[in-house]
TORTITOR-379856 format. One record per residue (C-alpha): residue number from 1; residue in one letter; x, z, y. Coordinates in steps of 0.001 Angstrom, whole numbers. Each point is the difference from the previous one (the first is absolute). Layout:
+-----+--------+---------+---------+---------+
: num : residu :       X :       Z :       Y :
+-----+--------+---------+---------+---------+
: NUM :      a :       X :       Z :       Y :
...
+-----+--------+---------+---------+---------+
This chain:
+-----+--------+---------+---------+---------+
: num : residu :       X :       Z :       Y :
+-----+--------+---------+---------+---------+
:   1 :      x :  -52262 :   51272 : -107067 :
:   2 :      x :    1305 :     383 :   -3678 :
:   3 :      x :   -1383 :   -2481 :   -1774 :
:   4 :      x :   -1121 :    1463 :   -3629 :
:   5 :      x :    -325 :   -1470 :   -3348 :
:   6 :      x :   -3622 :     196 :   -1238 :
:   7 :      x :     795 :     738 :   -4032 :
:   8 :      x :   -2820 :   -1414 :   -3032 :
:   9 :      x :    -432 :    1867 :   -2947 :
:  10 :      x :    3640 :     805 :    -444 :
:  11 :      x :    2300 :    2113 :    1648 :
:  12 :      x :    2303 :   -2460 :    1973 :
:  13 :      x :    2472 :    2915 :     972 :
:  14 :      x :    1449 :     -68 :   -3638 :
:  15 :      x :    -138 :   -3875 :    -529 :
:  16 :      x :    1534 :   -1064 :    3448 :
:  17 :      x :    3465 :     545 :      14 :
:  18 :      x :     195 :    1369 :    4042 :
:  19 :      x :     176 :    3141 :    1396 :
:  20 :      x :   -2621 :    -789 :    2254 :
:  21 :      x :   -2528 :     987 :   -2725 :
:  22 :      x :    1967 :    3150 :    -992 :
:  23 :      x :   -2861 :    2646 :      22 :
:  24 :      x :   -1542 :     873 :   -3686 :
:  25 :      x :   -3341 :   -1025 :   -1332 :
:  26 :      x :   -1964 :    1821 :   -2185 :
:  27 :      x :     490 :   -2640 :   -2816 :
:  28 :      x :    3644 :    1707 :       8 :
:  29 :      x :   -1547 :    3250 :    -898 :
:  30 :      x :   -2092 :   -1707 :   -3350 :
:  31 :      x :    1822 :    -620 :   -3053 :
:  32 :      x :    1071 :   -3323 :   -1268 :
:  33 :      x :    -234 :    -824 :   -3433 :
:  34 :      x :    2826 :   -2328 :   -1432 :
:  35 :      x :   -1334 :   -2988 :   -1403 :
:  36 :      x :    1509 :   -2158 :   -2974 :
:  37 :      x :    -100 :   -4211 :      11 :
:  38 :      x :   -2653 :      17 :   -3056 :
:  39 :      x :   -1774 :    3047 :    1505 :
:  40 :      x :    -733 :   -2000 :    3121 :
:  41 :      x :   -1036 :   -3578 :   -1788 :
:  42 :      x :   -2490 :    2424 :   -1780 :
:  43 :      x :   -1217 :    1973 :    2785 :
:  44 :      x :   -3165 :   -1512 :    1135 :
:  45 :      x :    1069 :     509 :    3908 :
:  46 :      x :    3704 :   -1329 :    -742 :
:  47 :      x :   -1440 :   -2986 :   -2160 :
:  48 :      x :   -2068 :   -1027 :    2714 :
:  49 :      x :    2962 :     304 :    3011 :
:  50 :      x :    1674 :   -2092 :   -2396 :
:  51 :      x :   -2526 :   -2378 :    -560 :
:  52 :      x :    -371 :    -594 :    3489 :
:  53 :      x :    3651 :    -221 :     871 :
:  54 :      x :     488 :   -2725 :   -2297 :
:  55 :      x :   -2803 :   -2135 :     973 :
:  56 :      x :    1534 :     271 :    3629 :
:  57 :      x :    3232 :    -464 :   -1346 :
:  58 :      x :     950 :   -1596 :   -3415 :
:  59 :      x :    3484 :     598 :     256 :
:  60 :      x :    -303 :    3355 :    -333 :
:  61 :      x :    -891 :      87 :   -3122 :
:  62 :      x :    3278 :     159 :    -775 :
:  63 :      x :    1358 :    2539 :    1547 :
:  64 :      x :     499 :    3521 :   -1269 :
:  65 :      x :   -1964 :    2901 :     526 :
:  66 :      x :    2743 :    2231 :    1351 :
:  67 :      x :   -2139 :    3224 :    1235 :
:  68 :      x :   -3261 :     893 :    -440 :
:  69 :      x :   -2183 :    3722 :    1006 :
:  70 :      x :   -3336 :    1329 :     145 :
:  71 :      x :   -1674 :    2999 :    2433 :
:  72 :      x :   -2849 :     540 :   -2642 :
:  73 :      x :   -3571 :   -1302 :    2076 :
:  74 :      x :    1988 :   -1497 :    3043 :
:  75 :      x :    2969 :   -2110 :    -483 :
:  76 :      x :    1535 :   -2369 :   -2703 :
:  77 :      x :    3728 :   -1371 :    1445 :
:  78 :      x :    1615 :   -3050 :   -1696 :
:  79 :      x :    3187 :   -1312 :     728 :
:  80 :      x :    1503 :   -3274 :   -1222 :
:  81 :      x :    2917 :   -2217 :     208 :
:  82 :      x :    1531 :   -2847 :   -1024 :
:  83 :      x :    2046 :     157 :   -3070 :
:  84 :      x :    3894 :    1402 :     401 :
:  85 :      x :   -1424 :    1900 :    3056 :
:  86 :      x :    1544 :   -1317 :    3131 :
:  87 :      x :   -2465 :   -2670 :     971 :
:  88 :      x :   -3799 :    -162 :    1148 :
:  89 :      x :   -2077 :    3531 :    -190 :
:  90 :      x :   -3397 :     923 :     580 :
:  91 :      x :   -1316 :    3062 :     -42 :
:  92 :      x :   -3764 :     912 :     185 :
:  93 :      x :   -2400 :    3247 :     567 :
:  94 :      x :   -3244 :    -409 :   -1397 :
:  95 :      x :   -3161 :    2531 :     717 :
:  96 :      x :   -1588 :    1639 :   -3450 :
:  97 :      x :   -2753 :     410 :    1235 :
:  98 :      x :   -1042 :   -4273 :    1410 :
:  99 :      x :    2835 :   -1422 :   -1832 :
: 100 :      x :     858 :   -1343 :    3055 :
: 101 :      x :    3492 :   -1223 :     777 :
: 102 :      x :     446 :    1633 :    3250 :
: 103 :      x :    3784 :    -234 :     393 :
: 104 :      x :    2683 :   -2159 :    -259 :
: 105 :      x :    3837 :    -553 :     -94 :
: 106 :      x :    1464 :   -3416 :    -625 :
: 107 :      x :    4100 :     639 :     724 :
: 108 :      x :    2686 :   -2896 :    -586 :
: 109 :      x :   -2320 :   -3052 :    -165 :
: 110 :      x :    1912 :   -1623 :    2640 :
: 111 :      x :    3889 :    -494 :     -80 :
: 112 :      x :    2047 :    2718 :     965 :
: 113 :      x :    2459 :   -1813 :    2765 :
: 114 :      x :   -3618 :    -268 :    2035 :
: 115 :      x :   -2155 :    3218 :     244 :
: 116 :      x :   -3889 :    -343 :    1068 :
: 117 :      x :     851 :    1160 :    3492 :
: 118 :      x :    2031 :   -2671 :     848 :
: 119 :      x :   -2559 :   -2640 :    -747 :
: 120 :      x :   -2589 :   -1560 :    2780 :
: 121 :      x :   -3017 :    1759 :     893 :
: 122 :      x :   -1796 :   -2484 :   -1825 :
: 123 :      x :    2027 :       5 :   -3315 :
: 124 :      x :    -463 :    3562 :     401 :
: 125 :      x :   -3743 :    -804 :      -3 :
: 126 :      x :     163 :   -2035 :   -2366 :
: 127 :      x :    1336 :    1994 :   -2692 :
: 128 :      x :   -2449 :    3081 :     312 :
: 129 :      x :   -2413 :   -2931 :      93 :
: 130 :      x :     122 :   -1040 :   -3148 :
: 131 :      x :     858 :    3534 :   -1486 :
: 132 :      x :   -3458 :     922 :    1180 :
: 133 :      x :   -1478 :   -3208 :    -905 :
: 134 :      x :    1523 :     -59 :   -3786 :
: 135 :      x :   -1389 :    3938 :    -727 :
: 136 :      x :   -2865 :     268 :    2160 :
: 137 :      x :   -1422 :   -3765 :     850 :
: 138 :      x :    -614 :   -1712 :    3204 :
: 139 :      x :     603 :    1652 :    3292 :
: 140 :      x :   -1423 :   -2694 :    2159 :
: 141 :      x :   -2696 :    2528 :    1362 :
: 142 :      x :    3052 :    2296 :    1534 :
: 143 :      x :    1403 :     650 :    3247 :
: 144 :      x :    3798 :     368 :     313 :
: 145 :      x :    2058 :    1872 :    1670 :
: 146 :      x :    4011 :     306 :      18 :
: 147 :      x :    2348 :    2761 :    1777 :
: 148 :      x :    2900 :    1763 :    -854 :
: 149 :      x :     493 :    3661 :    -912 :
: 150 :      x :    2192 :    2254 :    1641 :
: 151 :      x :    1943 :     801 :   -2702 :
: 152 :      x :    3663 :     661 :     742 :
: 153 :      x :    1386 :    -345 :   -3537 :
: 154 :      x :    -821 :   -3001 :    -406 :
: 155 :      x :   -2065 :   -3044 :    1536 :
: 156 :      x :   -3675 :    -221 :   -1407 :
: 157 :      x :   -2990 :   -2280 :     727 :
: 158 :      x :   -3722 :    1583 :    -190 :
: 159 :      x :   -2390 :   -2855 :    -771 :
: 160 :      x :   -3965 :     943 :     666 :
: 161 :      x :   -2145 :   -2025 :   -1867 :
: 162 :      x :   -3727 :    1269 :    1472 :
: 163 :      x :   -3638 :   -1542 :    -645 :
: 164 :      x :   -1710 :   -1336 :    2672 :
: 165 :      x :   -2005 :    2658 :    2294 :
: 166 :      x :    2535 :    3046 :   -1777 :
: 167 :      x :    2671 :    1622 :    1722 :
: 168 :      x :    1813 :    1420 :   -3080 :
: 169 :      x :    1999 :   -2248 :   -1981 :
: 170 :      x :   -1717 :    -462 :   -3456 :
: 171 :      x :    4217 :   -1889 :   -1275 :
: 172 :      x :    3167 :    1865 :    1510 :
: 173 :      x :    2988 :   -1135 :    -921 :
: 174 :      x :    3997 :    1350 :     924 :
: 175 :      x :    2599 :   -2294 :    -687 :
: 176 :      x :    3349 :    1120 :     104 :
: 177 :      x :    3505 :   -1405 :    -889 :
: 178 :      x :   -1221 :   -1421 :   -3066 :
: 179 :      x :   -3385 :     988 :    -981 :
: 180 :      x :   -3460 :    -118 :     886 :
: 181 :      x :   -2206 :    2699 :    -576 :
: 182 :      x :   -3836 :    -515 :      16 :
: 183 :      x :   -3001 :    2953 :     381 :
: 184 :      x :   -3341 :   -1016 :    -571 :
: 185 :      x :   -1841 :    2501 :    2317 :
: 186 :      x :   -3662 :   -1301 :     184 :
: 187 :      x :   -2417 :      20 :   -2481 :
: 188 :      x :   -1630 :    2792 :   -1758 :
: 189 :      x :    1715 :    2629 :   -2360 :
: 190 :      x :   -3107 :    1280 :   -1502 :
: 191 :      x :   -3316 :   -2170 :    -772 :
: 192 :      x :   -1916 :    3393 :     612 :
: 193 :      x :   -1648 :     329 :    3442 :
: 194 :      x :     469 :    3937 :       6 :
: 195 :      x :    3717 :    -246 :    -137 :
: 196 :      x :    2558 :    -695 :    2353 :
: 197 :      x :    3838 :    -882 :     513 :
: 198 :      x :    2772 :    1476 :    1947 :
: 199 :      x :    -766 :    3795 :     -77 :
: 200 :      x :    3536 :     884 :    1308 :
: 201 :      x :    2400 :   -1566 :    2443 :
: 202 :      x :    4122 :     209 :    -490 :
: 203 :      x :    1730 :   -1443 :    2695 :
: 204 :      x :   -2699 :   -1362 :    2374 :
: 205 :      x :   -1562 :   -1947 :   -3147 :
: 206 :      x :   -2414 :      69 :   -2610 :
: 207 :      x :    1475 :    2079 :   -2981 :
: 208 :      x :   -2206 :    -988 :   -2903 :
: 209 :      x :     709 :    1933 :   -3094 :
: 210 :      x :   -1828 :    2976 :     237 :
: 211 :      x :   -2969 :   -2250 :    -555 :
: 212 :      x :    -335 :    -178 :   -3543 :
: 213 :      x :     234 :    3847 :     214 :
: 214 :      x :   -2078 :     437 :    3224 :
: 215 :      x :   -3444 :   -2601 :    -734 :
: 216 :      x :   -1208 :    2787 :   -2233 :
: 217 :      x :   -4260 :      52 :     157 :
: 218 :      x :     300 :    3627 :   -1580 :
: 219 :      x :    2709 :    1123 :    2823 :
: 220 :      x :   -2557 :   -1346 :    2448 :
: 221 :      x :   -3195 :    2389 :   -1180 :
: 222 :      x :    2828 :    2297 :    -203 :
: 223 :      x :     930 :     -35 :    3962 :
: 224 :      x :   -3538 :    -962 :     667 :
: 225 :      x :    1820 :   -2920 :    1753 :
: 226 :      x :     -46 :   -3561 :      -6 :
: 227 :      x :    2961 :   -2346 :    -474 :
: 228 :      x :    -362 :    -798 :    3858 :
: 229 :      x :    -357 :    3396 :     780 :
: 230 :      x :    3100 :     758 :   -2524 :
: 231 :      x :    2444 :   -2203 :    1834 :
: 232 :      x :   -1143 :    1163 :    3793 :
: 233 :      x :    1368 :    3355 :   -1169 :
: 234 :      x :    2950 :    -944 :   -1339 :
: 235 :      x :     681 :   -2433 :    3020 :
: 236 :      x :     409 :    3212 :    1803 :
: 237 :      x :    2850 :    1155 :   -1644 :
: 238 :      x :   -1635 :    2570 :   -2710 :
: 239 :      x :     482 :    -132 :   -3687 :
: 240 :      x :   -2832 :    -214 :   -2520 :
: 241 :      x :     990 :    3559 :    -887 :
: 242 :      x :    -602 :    1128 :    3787 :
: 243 :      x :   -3184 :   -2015 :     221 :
: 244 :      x :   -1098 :    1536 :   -3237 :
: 245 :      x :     799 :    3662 :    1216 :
: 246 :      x :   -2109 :    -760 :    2923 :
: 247 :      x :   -2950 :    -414 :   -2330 :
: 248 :      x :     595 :    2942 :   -1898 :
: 249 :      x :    1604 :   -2214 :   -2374 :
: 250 :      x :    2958 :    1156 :   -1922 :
: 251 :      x :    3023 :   -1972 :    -800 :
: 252 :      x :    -442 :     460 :   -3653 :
: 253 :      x :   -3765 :   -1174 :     -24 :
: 254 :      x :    1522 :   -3405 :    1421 :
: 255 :      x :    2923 :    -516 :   -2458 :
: 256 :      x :   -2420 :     886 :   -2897 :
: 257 :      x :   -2291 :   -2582 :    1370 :
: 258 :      x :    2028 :   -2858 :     332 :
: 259 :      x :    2434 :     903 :   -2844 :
: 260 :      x :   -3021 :    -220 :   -2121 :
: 261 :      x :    -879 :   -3782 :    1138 :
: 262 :      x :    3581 :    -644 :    -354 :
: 263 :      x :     -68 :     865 :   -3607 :
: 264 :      x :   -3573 :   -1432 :    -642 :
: 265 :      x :    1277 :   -3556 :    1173 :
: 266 :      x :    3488 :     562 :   -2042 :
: 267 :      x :   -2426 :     330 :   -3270 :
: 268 :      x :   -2471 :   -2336 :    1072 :
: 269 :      x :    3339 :   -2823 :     474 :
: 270 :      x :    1662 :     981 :   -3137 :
: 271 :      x :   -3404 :       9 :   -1996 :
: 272 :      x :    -403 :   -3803 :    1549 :
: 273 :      x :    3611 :    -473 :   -1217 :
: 274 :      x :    1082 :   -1062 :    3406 :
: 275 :      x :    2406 :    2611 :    -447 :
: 276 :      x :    2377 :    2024 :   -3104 :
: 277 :      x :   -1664 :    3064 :   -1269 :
: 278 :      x :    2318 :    2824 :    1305 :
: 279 :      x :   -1211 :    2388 :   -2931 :
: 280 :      x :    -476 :    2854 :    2327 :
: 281 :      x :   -3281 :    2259 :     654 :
: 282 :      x :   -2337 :      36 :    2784 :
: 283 :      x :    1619 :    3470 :    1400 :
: 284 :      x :    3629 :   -1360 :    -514 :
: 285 :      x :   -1164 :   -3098 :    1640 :
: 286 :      x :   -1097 :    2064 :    3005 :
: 287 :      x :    2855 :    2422 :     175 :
: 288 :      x :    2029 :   -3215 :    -109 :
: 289 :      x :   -2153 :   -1876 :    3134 :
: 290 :      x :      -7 :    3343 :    2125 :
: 291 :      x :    3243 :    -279 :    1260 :
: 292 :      x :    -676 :   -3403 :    1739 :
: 293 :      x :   -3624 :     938 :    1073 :
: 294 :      x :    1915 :    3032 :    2094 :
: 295 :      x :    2252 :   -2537 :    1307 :
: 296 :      x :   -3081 :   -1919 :    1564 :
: 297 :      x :   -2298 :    2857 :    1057 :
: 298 :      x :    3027 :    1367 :    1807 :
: 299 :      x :    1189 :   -3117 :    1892 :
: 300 :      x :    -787 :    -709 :    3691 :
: 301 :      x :     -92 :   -2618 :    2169 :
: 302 :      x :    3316 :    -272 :    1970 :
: 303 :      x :   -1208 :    -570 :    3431 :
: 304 :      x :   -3217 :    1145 :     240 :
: 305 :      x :   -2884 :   -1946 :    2324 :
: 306 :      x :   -1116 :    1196 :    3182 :
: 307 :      x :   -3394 :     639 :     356 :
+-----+--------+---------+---------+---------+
Protein backbone atom coordinates (compact mmCIF):
# COMPACT_ATOMS: atom_id res chain seq x y z
CA UNK A 1 0.00 0.00 0.00
CA UNK A 2 1.24 3.65 -0.70
CA UNK A 3 2.13 4.95 2.25
CA UNK A 4 0.86 8.82 2.41
CA UNK A 5 2.09 11.83 4.11
CA UNK A 6 -0.52 13.16 6.59
CA UNK A 7 0.16 17.24 6.02
CA UNK A 8 -0.52 20.01 9.34
CA UNK A 9 -1.65 23.27 8.65
CA UNK A 10 0.54 23.78 5.65
CA UNK A 11 0.58 22.51 2.35
CA UNK A 12 3.62 20.06 2.31
CA UNK A 13 3.35 19.60 -1.59
CA UNK A 14 4.99 23.13 -2.08
CA UNK A 15 7.54 22.91 0.88
CA UNK A 16 8.87 19.29 0.18
CA UNK A 17 11.05 19.31 -2.57
CA UNK A 18 9.69 15.60 -4.20
CA UNK A 19 7.53 14.82 -6.76
CA UNK A 20 5.81 12.52 -4.69
CA UNK A 21 3.69 15.43 -3.35
CA UNK A 22 3.19 16.96 -6.84
CA UNK A 23 -0.67 17.51 -6.80
CA UNK A 24 -1.85 21.33 -5.93
CA UNK A 25 -3.42 22.51 -2.75
CA UNK A 26 -5.75 25.05 -2.45
CA UNK A 27 -3.23 27.30 -0.53
CA UNK A 28 -1.70 27.54 -4.24
CA UNK A 29 -4.86 29.07 -5.42
CA UNK A 30 -4.77 32.08 -2.35
CA UNK A 31 -2.58 34.92 -2.76
CA UNK A 32 0.60 35.50 -0.93
CA UNK A 33 1.47 38.72 0.26
CA UNK A 34 5.30 39.62 0.20
CA UNK A 35 6.51 40.46 3.44
CA UNK A 36 9.49 42.93 4.34
CA UNK A 37 12.21 42.12 7.45
CA UNK A 38 10.70 45.18 9.62
CA UNK A 39 7.15 44.33 8.44
CA UNK A 40 7.49 40.90 9.99
CA UNK A 41 9.37 41.99 13.51
CA UNK A 42 6.19 44.26 13.67
CA UNK A 43 3.59 41.93 12.73
CA UNK A 44 2.11 40.59 15.83
CA UNK A 45 1.98 36.83 14.25
CA UNK A 46 5.69 37.23 12.78
CA UNK A 47 6.93 38.81 16.19
CA UNK A 48 5.71 35.99 18.00
CA UNK A 49 7.24 33.03 15.38
CA UNK A 50 10.20 34.95 16.06
CA UNK A 51 10.01 35.10 19.56
CA UNK A 52 9.63 31.57 19.81
CA UNK A 53 12.32 30.60 17.38
CA UNK A 54 14.83 32.32 19.30
CA UNK A 55 14.05 31.02 22.63
CA UNK A 56 14.47 27.48 20.93
CA UNK A 57 17.34 28.64 19.24
CA UNK A 58 19.59 31.66 20.17
CA UNK A 59 21.71 31.45 17.34
CA UNK A 60 19.31 32.42 15.16
CA UNK A 61 19.05 35.52 16.10
CA UNK A 62 21.46 36.24 13.85
CA UNK A 63 20.54 35.18 10.90
CA UNK A 64 18.75 37.08 8.17
CA UNK A 65 15.31 37.16 7.35
CA UNK A 66 15.64 36.20 3.70
CA UNK A 67 11.75 35.65 2.67
CA UNK A 68 8.83 36.32 4.30
CA UNK A 69 4.61 36.09 2.97
CA UNK A 70 1.26 36.28 4.26
CA UNK A 71 -2.31 34.50 2.93
CA UNK A 72 -4.38 37.25 4.81
CA UNK A 73 -6.43 35.05 7.92
CA UNK A 74 -4.42 31.73 7.27
CA UNK A 75 -0.77 31.74 6.83
CA UNK A 76 2.32 33.91 7.84
CA UNK A 77 5.76 32.15 6.11
CA UNK A 78 9.21 33.20 7.43
CA UNK A 79 12.31 32.16 6.12
CA UNK A 80 15.77 32.70 7.61
CA UNK A 81 19.35 32.01 7.21
CA UNK A 82 22.51 32.44 8.35
CA UNK A 83 24.35 35.44 7.23
CA UNK A 84 26.22 35.23 3.52
CA UNK A 85 23.47 32.62 2.73
CA UNK A 86 25.02 29.27 2.24
CA UNK A 87 24.85 27.86 5.73
CA UNK A 88 22.00 26.78 8.28
CA UNK A 89 18.16 27.69 7.17
CA UNK A 90 14.97 27.37 8.74
CA UNK A 91 11.98 28.02 7.43
CA UNK A 92 8.59 28.10 9.30
CA UNK A 93 4.59 28.21 8.52
CA UNK A 94 2.69 29.58 11.20
CA UNK A 95 -1.41 29.42 11.43
CA UNK A 96 -3.17 33.16 11.75
CA UNK A 97 -5.64 32.08 13.18
CA UNK A 98 -3.77 29.91 16.80
CA UNK A 99 -0.48 31.37 16.12
CA UNK A 100 0.60 28.10 16.13
CA UNK A 101 3.86 27.03 14.54
CA UNK A 102 2.63 24.14 12.65
CA UNK A 103 5.50 23.63 10.20
CA UNK A 104 8.94 23.41 9.97
CA UNK A 105 12.13 23.31 7.77
CA UNK A 106 15.57 23.24 9.32
CA UNK A 107 18.04 22.56 5.98
CA UNK A 108 22.02 22.53 6.32
CA UNK A 109 22.37 22.16 10.12
CA UNK A 110 24.47 19.22 9.66
CA UNK A 111 27.66 19.12 7.38
CA UNK A 112 27.21 18.64 3.91
CA UNK A 113 29.82 15.53 3.20
CA UNK A 114 27.05 13.56 5.60
CA UNK A 115 23.30 13.98 4.71
CA UNK A 116 20.52 12.95 7.47
CA UNK A 117 19.86 9.73 5.62
CA UNK A 118 23.00 8.34 6.06
CA UNK A 119 22.99 8.63 9.80
CA UNK A 120 21.73 5.66 12.34
CA UNK A 121 18.22 5.19 13.01
CA UNK A 122 18.82 6.54 16.25
CA UNK A 123 20.78 9.75 15.28
CA UNK A 124 18.02 10.05 12.98
CA UNK A 125 15.81 9.98 16.10
CA UNK A 126 17.62 11.91 17.76
CA UNK A 127 17.67 14.90 15.74
CA UNK A 128 13.78 15.24 15.15
CA UNK A 129 13.95 14.64 18.89
CA UNK A 130 15.19 17.53 19.95
CA UNK A 131 13.68 19.64 17.00
CA UNK A 132 10.36 18.74 18.54
CA UNK A 133 11.54 19.05 21.98
CA UNK A 134 13.25 22.72 21.46
CA UNK A 135 9.72 24.21 19.65
CA UNK A 136 7.13 22.20 21.13
CA UNK A 137 8.46 20.68 24.71
CA UNK A 138 8.69 17.23 25.97
CA UNK A 139 7.55 14.30 23.95
CA UNK A 140 7.99 11.70 26.60
CA UNK A 141 4.13 10.90 26.43
CA UNK A 142 4.62 9.77 22.51
CA UNK A 143 4.74 6.67 20.68
CA UNK A 144 7.24 6.35 17.79
CA UNK A 145 7.26 5.02 14.83
CA UNK A 146 9.99 4.98 11.88
CA UNK A 147 9.62 3.71 8.06
CA UNK A 148 10.70 4.82 4.93
CA UNK A 149 8.76 6.40 2.06
CA UNK A 150 8.63 5.17 -1.27
CA UNK A 151 9.91 7.93 -2.83
CA UNK A 152 12.05 7.25 -5.89
CA UNK A 153 13.81 10.62 -6.14
CA UNK A 154 15.26 10.47 -3.36
CA UNK A 155 15.55 8.43 0.05
CA UNK A 156 13.20 9.85 2.88
CA UNK A 157 12.42 8.76 6.47
CA UNK A 158 8.67 9.33 7.88
CA UNK A 159 8.93 9.60 11.67
CA UNK A 160 5.30 9.21 13.60
CA UNK A 161 5.35 10.71 16.76
CA UNK A 162 1.56 9.59 18.19
CA UNK A 163 0.01 10.00 21.86
CA UNK A 164 -0.74 7.16 23.65
CA UNK A 165 -4.31 5.46 22.81
CA UNK A 166 -4.22 7.73 19.11
CA UNK A 167 -3.59 6.29 15.90
CA UNK A 168 -2.76 9.55 14.03
CA UNK A 169 0.49 11.02 14.54
CA UNK A 170 0.04 14.36 16.47
CA UNK A 171 4.57 15.16 15.13
CA UNK A 172 5.43 13.96 11.44
CA UNK A 173 8.51 14.59 10.34
CA UNK A 174 10.41 13.85 6.54
CA UNK A 175 13.93 14.03 6.51
CA UNK A 176 15.63 14.07 3.41
CA UNK A 177 19.26 14.59 2.15
CA UNK A 178 19.76 17.36 4.39
CA UNK A 179 16.76 18.58 6.10
CA UNK A 180 14.18 17.77 8.43
CA UNK A 181 10.85 18.90 8.05
CA UNK A 182 8.38 18.87 11.03
CA UNK A 183 4.16 19.12 10.89
CA UNK A 184 2.47 19.56 13.97
CA UNK A 185 -0.88 17.80 13.13
CA UNK A 186 -2.72 17.45 16.53
CA UNK A 187 -4.15 19.95 18.47
CA UNK A 188 -6.94 22.24 17.78
CA UNK A 189 -7.09 25.02 15.01
CA UNK A 190 -10.00 26.80 16.39
CA UNK A 191 -10.88 27.22 20.31
CA UNK A 192 -14.62 27.31 19.08
CA UNK A 193 -16.55 24.03 19.54
CA UNK A 194 -18.82 24.76 16.37
CA UNK A 195 -15.92 24.77 14.04
CA UNK A 196 -13.92 22.27 12.51
CA UNK A 197 -10.60 21.52 10.47
CA UNK A 198 -9.83 19.83 7.28
CA UNK A 199 -12.90 20.64 5.06
CA UNK A 200 -11.09 19.45 1.86
CA UNK A 201 -8.64 16.70 1.05
CA UNK A 202 -5.69 17.13 -1.84
CA UNK A 203 -3.86 14.17 -2.31
CA UNK A 204 -5.27 11.64 0.21
CA UNK A 205 -4.67 14.39 3.07
CA UNK A 206 -6.10 17.02 4.99
CA UNK A 207 -5.97 20.31 2.86
CA UNK A 208 -6.51 23.02 5.44
CA UNK A 209 -6.82 26.41 3.94
CA UNK A 210 -10.18 26.78 3.01
CA UNK A 211 -10.78 26.96 6.72
CA UNK A 212 -10.39 30.42 7.52
CA UNK A 213 -12.80 30.93 4.55
CA UNK A 214 -15.09 27.90 5.25
CA UNK A 215 -15.78 28.20 9.56
CA UNK A 216 -18.19 30.95 8.65
CA UNK A 217 -21.37 30.90 11.49
CA UNK A 218 -23.33 33.13 8.86
CA UNK A 219 -22.50 30.51 5.86
CA UNK A 220 -23.84 27.91 8.26
CA UNK A 221 -27.59 29.60 8.86
CA UNK A 222 -27.02 30.17 5.30
CA UNK A 223 -26.89 26.25 4.20
CA UNK A 224 -28.94 25.49 7.21
CA UNK A 225 -25.92 23.18 7.87
CA UNK A 226 -23.59 22.51 10.47
CA UNK A 227 -19.79 22.46 10.21
CA UNK A 228 -20.08 18.53 10.55
CA UNK A 229 -22.72 18.42 8.24
CA UNK A 230 -20.58 20.97 5.90
CA UNK A 231 -17.59 18.70 5.60
CA UNK A 232 -19.75 15.22 5.07
CA UNK A 233 -20.81 16.98 1.86
CA UNK A 234 -17.83 18.05 0.70
CA UNK A 235 -16.15 14.61 1.62
CA UNK A 236 -18.25 13.44 -1.20
CA UNK A 237 -16.69 15.21 -3.77
CA UNK A 238 -19.20 18.40 -4.18
CA UNK A 239 -18.22 21.98 -3.95
CA UNK A 240 -19.79 24.47 -1.55
CA UNK A 241 -21.30 26.00 -4.69
CA UNK A 242 -23.04 22.51 -5.57
CA UNK A 243 -24.07 21.98 -1.97
CA UNK A 244 -25.42 25.47 -1.93
CA UNK A 245 -27.45 24.96 -5.27
CA UNK A 246 -28.91 21.99 -3.65
CA UNK A 247 -30.46 24.27 -1.06
CA UNK A 248 -31.71 26.68 -3.35
CA UNK A 249 -28.71 28.55 -2.55
CA UNK A 250 -27.04 30.59 -5.15
CA UNK A 251 -23.39 30.93 -5.68
CA UNK A 252 -23.49 34.62 -5.26
CA UNK A 253 -25.47 34.50 -1.85
CA UNK A 254 -22.30 32.42 -0.60
CA UNK A 255 -19.45 34.67 -1.91
CA UNK A 256 -21.39 37.74 -0.54
CA UNK A 257 -21.56 35.95 2.71
CA UNK A 258 -18.22 35.04 3.36
CA UNK A 259 -16.62 37.95 1.41
CA UNK A 260 -18.38 40.05 3.88
CA UNK A 261 -16.68 38.23 7.07
CA UNK A 262 -13.57 38.38 5.15
CA UNK A 263 -13.67 42.09 5.02
CA UNK A 264 -15.25 42.52 8.56
CA UNK A 265 -12.12 40.67 10.12
CA UNK A 266 -9.64 42.70 7.59
CA UNK A 267 -11.16 46.03 9.41
CA UNK A 268 -11.57 44.58 12.65
CA UNK A 269 -7.32 43.51 12.36
CA UNK A 270 -6.30 46.74 10.91
CA UNK A 271 -8.51 48.77 13.47
CA UNK A 272 -6.50 46.54 16.30
CA UNK A 273 -3.36 47.56 14.33
CA UNK A 274 -2.36 43.99 13.94
CA UNK A 275 -2.27 44.88 10.47
CA UNK A 276 -1.42 48.26 7.78
CA UNK A 277 -4.49 50.12 6.86
CA UNK A 278 -4.86 49.33 3.08
CA UNK A 279 -6.91 52.69 2.54
CA UNK A 280 -9.49 50.96 0.52
CA UNK A 281 -13.49 50.82 1.03
CA UNK A 282 -15.63 48.14 2.25
CA UNK A 283 -16.96 47.39 -1.54
CA UNK A 284 -13.32 47.56 -2.96
CA UNK A 285 -12.35 45.38 -0.13
CA UNK A 286 -14.96 42.85 -1.25
CA UNK A 287 -14.51 43.08 -4.96
CA UNK A 288 -10.87 42.53 -4.01
CA UNK A 289 -11.65 39.14 -1.58
CA UNK A 290 -14.19 37.70 -4.26
CA UNK A 291 -11.81 36.33 -6.42
CA UNK A 292 -10.30 33.99 -3.72
CA UNK A 293 -13.73 33.20 -2.06
CA UNK A 294 -14.65 31.68 -5.82
CA UNK A 295 -11.50 29.86 -5.68
CA UNK A 296 -12.71 28.03 -2.39
CA UNK A 297 -16.45 27.59 -3.03
CA UNK A 298 -15.40 26.01 -6.30
CA UNK A 299 -12.73 23.53 -5.09
CA UNK A 300 -13.37 19.79 -4.51
CA UNK A 301 -12.02 17.17 -2.82
CA UNK A 302 -9.69 15.11 -5.13
CA UNK A 303 -10.70 11.66 -4.33
CA UNK A 304 -13.85 11.71 -3.00
CA UNK A 305 -15.01 9.12 0.08
CA UNK A 306 -17.08 6.25 -0.42
CA UNK A 307 -20.05 6.10 1.38
Amino acid sequence: MKKRFIAGIVATAILIPTAAFAAPTLIEMLTRTPMTAEQVKTDEIGKATLEKLYRAYPETKKFEIIDASTVQGVQTSIILQEKGGTGKKITLHTNSMTGEIEHVIQENWEPKEKPLTALTEQEVKSKADHLIHALYGSIEAYDFAMEPMENPDQKTLMLNYTQKGSTAPFYQVLVQDHSISLSLIGGQTSSSDDKVEGFFTTNGKPDYFADAFLNDDKLFSLLNMSPIELKQELATGKSVVEIAASKNVSKQQVVDVIAQSQVDLQIQSEANGEIPANNLSNDQMLKAIEPKVLQVIEYKTETPSKK
